[in-house]
C-alpha positions, 0 to 999 in steps of 0.5 A: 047575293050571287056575282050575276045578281049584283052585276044585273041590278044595274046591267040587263041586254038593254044596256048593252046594247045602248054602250055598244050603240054609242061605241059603234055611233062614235067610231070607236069599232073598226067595222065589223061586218053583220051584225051582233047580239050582246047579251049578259047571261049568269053561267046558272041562265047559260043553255045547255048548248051555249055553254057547251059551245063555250067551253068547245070555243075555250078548247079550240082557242086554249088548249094547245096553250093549257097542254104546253104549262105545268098545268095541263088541260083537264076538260072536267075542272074547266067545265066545272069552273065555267059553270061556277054560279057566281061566274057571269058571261057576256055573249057576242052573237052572230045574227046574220046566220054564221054558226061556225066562226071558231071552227069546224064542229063548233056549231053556234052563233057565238062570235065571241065571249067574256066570262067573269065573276067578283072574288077576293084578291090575293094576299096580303089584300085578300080582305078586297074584292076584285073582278076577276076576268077569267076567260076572253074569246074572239073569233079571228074575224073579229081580233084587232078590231076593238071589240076585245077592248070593249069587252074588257073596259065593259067588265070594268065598267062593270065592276066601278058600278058595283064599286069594285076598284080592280079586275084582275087576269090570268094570261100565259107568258108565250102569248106576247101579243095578249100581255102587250095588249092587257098593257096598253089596256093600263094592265101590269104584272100584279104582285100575286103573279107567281116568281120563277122558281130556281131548281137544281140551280136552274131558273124555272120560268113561271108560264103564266101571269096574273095582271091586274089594274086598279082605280084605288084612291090615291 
């Protein structure tokens, strides 16, 4: 069974849209402005177009940041990993006609998204399942307004429906204001997050993170 099966066998647009509902009902979103769609979408279910829109949404956002690590950007390995069968997305749609909020020559109604899916953790506890986040978007309109927040606690809720105890991320070192953020979303620095290397006597600094939080029994 496939990540988007198991997600789907409890979460459907309805139910979305109730969570999303009952946040508005109790203040718990800064006013947004319009109005939203949610929608829980496998990447196998994606159009054509919307995920195209996606990865040009990934592009606009991320690819100066991608360009600046030791990893570089490399539009076929991205798009490839965006259209993994066990990823799932969660879109945020715009239905009060705007179709370009991330930029010029981005022409969709998608405000924002989530992409994600159930993998095994890093070793020593590779026997244990995880849900990795591994994209997160907003248009600018929409930052600091709580709906990243709720994207992100709605993957957890996610993944406790399925009895998956950790979701995990990637995030690079120069976005400060994202690693503070995941902090005080209850994320650390996991301990599979890659160590500075020392070269020719010179400290080589990791450029990315791996944060994780967890609901472990204690």
């Amino acid at each position: 069974m496939t990540s988007p099966e198991r997600f789907t066998r409890e979460w459907d647009d309805d139910v979305l849209a109730a969570v999303w509902e009952h946040t508005q009902k109790h203040g718990q979103l800064k006013d947004l402005g319009g109005g939203y769609k949610l929608e829980l979408r496998p990447s196998t279910k994606l159009s054509h177009s919307d995920r195209g829109a996606c990865l040009d949404i990934v592009r606009h956002t991320s690819m100066a940041a991608y360009k600046a690590s030791r990893m570089g950007w490399h539009t076929p390995s991205k798009r490839t990993e965006m259209a993994n069968k066990d990823m799932a997305y969660i879109l945020v749609r715009a239905t009060d006609g705007t179709r370009d909020a991330f930029g010029p020559g981005i022409d969709t109604n998608i405000v924002g998204f989530i992409s994600f899916m159930i993998d095994y953790d890093d070793p020593p506890n590779d026997h244990r399942q995880v849900v990795y986040i591994f994209e997160i978007h907003l248009a600018e309109r929409l930052r600091g307004k709580g709906l990243g927040k709720w994207l992100m606690f709605t993957v957890e809720a996610m993944a406790q429906s399925v009895t998956i105890k950790k979701t995990m991320l990637t995030v690079f070192v120069s976005n400060k204001a994202a690693i503070q953020a995941y902090k005080r979303m209850g994320y650390d620095k996991d301990e599979a997050s890659p160590s500075d290397r020392e070269t020719r006597g010179r400290i080589i600094p990791s450029d990315y993170w791996i944060m994780s939080k967890s609901w472990h029994d204690k």
